[in-house]
N, C-alpha and C positions, 0 to 999 in steps of 0.2 A: 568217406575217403576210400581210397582203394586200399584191396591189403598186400600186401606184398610176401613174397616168399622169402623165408628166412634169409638164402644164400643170399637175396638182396640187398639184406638190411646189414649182413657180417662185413668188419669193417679188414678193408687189405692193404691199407696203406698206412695206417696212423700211426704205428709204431717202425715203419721205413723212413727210409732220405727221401721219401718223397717229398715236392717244393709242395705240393698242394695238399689239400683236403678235399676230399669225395662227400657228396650229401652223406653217403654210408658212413663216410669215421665220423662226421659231427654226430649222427645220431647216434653210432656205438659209444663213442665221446660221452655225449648228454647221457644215453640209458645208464652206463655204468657210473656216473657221476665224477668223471676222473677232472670234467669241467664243466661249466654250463653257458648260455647262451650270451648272459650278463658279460663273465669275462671274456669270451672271444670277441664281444662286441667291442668293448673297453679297449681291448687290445687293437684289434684292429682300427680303430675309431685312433689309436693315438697313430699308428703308421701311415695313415690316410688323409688326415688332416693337418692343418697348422705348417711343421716342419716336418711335419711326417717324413719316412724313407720314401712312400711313395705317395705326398701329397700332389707332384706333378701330373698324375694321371686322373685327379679324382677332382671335381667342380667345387668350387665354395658352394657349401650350404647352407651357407648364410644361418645359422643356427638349428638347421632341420637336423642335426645330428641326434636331437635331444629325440628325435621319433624314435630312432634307431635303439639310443635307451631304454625309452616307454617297451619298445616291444620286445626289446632283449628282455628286460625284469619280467613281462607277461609271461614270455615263454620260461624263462626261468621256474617262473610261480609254476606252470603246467609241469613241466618237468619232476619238480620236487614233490609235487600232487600225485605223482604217476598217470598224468594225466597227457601228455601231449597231444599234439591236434593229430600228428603222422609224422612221414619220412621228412618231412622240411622244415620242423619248426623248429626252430631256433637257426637253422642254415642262413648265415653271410650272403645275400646277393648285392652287386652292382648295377645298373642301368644306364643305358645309355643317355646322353646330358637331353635327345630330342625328343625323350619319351616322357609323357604328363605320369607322374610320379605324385600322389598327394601332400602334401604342406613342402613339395620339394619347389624350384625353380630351375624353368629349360635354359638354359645356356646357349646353347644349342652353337657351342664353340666359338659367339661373339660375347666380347669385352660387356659387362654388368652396365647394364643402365637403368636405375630404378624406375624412373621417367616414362621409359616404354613399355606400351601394355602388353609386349612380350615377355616380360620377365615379372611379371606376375606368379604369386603362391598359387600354385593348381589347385584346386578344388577335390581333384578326383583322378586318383590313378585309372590308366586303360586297362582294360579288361584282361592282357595278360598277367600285369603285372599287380592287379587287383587277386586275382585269383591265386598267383604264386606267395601272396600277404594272407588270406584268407586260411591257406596251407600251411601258415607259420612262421615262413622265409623272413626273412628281415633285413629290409635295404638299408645297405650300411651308406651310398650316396651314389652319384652320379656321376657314371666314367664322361672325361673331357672326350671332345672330338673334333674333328677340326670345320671351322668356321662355316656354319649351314651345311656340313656335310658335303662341303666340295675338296676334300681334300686331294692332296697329290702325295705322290712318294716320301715328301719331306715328311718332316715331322716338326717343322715350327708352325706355331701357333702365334699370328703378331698379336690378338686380342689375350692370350690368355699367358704366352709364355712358350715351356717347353711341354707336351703330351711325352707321357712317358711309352717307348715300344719296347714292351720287357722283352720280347726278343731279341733284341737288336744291341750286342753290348758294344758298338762301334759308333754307334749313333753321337754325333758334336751336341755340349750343352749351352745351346743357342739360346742367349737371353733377349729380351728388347728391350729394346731402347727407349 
């Protein structure tokens, strides 16, 4: 792994109104133990899924959530070891719904059909996103996107519903029918 210089690793945002988290505050986060990898997954895992706040944006994963576990408790166990891998393990990422993601399912913004051998359990993440797993990162699921990637300005999705555009706090909650 690469090493990083301290200033990189000091976290500047975790105790501001900042909306997000920087890879930095999760690992200041994890080194200082104020939480670990487990509960921010847990946590995120409940806002993303199901009824989540923002399960509009995130793909059914069909039960791949439970990866997202296995690797939160891994990184966990490193953590309390003093061991982590580097700057990303235990770090929250998303992917995109067209990106092969291991025990995940592409979506790829069309409505689930078991049936088709599109929607097949991957075998094997791509190599970026193999590599940012190797680092520790842990996908928490798969951002929606609209239908093959053709989308347009809107933001309905007739196969999946509404795609959330957290920028956009104007945006109608278009359901289908």
């Amino acid at each position: 792994m690469l090493a990083f210089e301290p200033e990189l690793l000091t976290s500047k945002y975790a105790s501001s109104n900042s909306r997000y988290y920087s890879v930095s505050d999760y690992h200041e986060l994890y080194k200082s133990g104020k939480t670990t990898p487990l509960k921010v997954i847990e946590t995120l895992l409940a806002l993303t899924t199901g009824t989540g706040k923002y399960s509009d944006a995130w793909a059914d994963a069909h039960g791949a959530e439970k990866l997202a576990l296995e690797a939160a408790k891994a990184s966990t166990e490193r953590w309390a070891a003093g061991q982590p891998i580097g700057v990303l393990d235990g770090v929250p990422i998303g992917v995109k719904d067209d990106t092969d993601v291991e025990g995940y399912i592409n979506h790829t913004g069309m409505k689930y059909n078991p049936s088709l051998p599109c929607f097949e359990v991957k075998k094997e993440s791509v190599w970026p996103v193999k590599k940012l797993q190797e680092a520790g990162a842990i996908v928490l699921g798969k951002n929606k996107m609209h239908e093959i990637g053709s989308g347009t300005i809107i933001r309905f999705i007739p196969s999946n519903n509404v795609s959330r555009y957290m920028y956009a706090n104007e945006y109608a909650q278009i359901q289908a029918a």
